[in-house]
C-alpha positions as a Markdown table, in Angstrom:
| # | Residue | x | y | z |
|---|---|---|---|---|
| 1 | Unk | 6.3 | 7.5 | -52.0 |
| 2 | Unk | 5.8 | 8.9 | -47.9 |
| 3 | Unk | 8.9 | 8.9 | -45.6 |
| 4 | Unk | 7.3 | 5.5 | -44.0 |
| 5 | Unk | 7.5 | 3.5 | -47.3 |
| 6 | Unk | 11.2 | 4.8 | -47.7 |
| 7 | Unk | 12.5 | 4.3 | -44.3 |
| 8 | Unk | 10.6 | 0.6 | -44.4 |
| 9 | Unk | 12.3 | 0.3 | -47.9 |
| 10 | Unk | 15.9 | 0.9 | -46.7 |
| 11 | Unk | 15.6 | -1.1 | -43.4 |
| 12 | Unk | 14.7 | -4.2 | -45.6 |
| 13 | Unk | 17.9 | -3.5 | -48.3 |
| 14 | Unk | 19.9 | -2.8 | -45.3 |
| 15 | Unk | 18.9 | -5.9 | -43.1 |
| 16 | Unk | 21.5 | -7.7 | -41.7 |
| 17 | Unk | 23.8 | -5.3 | -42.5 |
| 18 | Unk | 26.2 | -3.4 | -39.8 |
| 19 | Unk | 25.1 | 0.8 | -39.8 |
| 20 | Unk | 28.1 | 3.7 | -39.1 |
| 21 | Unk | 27.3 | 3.5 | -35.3 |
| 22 | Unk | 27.8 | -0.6 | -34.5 |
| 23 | Unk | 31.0 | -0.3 | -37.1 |
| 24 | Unk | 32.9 | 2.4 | -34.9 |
| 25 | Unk | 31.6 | 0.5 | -32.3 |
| 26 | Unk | 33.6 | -3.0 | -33.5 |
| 27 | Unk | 36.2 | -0.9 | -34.3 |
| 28 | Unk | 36.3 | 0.8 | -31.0 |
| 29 | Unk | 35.9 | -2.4 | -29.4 |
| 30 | Unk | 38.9 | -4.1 | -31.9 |
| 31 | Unk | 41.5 | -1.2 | -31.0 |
| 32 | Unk | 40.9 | -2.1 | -26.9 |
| 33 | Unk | 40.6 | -5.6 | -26.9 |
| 34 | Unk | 44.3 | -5.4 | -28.8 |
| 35 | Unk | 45.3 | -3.2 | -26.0 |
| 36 | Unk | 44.4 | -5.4 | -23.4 |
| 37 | Unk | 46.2 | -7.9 | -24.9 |
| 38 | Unk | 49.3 | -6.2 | -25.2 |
| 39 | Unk | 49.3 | -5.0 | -21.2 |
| 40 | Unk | 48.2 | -8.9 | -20.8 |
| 41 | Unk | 51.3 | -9.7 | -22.3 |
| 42 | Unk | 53.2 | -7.6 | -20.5 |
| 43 | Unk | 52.2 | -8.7 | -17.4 |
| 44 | Unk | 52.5 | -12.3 | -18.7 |
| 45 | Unk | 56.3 | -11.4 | -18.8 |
| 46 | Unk | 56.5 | -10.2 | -15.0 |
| 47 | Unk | 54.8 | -13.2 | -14.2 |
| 48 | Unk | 56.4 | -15.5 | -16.4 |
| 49 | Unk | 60.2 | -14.1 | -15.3 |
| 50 | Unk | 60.0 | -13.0 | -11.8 |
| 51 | Unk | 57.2 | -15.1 | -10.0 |
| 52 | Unk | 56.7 | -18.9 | -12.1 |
| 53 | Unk | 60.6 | -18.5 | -13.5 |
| 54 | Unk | 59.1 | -20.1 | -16.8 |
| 55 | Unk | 59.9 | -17.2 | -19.3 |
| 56 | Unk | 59.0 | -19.8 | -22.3 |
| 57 | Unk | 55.1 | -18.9 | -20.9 |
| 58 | Unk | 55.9 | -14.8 | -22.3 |
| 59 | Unk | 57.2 | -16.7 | -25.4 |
| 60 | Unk | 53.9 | -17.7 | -26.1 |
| 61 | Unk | 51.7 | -14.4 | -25.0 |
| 62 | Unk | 54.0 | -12.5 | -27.6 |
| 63 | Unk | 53.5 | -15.3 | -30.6 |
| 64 | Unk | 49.4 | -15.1 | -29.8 |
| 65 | Unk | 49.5 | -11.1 | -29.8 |
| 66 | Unk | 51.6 | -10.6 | -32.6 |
| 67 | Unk | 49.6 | -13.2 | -34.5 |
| 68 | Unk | 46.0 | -11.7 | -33.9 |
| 69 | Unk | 47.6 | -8.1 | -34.4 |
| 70 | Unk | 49.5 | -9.0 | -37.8 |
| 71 | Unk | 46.4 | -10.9 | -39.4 |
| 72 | Unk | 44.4 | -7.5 | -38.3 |
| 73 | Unk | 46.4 | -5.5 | -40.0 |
| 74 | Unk | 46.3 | -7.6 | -43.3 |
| 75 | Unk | 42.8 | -8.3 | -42.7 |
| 76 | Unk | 42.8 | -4.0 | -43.1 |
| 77 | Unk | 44.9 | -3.8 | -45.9 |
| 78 | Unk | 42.9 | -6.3 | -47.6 |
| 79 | Unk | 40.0 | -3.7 | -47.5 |
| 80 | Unk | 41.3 | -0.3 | -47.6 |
| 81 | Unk | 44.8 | -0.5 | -49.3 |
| 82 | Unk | 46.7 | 1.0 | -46.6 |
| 83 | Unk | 50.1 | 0.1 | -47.6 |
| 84 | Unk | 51.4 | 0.7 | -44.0 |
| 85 | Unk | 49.2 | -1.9 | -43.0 |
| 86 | Unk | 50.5 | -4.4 | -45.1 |
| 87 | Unk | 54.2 | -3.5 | -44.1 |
| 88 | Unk | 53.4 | -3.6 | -40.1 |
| 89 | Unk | 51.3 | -6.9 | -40.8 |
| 90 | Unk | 54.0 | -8.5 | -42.6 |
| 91 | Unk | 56.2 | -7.2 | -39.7 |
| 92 | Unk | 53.6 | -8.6 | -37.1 |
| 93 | Unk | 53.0 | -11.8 | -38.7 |
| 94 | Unk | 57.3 | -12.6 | -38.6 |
| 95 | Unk | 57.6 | -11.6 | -35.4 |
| 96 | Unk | 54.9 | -14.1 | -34.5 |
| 97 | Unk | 56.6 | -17.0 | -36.2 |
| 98 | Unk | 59.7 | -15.8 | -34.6 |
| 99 | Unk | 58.6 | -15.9 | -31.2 |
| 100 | Unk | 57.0 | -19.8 | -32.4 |
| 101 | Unk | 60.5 | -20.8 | -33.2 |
| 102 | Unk | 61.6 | -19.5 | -30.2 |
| 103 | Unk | 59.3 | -22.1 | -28.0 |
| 104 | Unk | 60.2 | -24.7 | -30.1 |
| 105 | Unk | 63.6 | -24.4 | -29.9 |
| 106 | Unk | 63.5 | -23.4 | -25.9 |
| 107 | Unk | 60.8 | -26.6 | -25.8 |
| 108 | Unk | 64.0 | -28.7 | -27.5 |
| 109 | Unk | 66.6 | -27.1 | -25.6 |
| 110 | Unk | 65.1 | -28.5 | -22.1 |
């Protein structure tokens, strides 16, 4: 067997498949989309308190962020064991329905 018939080999095993380079790449991508969210969040707040005086609408930016951020985490520990990410999922994830208690009970309060 020449190098072609091996490299031609692997690509057709490996089809479909993400290599090293596009992983880091999601992961890269995972880590700053997270961050965006959080300064979106934050600046959800400012808005929220000092401009629209509707600070149930910062409610809701912290329910969505700690919801995508806690099933990330669990989503990790799922694959690679980590108990730390199970504890800050499990953190994440009550926070979330925390802050969807909170709207609901600011949403019956008015």
């Amino acid at each position: 067997m020449n190098k072609e018939e091996i490299l031609k080999m692997s690509r057709q095993e490996n089809k479909g498949k993400l290599d090293e380079r596009e992983l880091a790449a999601f992961g890269r991508a995972s880590r700053v989309g997270m961050l965006v969210g959080g300064v979106l969040c934050v600046a959800l707040i400012l808005v929220s308190e000092f401009i629209l005086d509707q600070p149930e609408l910062s409610l809701v930016g912290w329910m969505v962020y700690f919801a995508m951020q806690g099933s990330s985490n669990m989503v990790l520990f799922q694959y690679l064991k980590n108990r730390s990410k199970l504890v800050y999922g499990v953190i994440e994830l009550i926070l979330a329905v925390a802050f969807a208690i909170a709207v609901v009970l600011k949403a019956v309060a008015q």
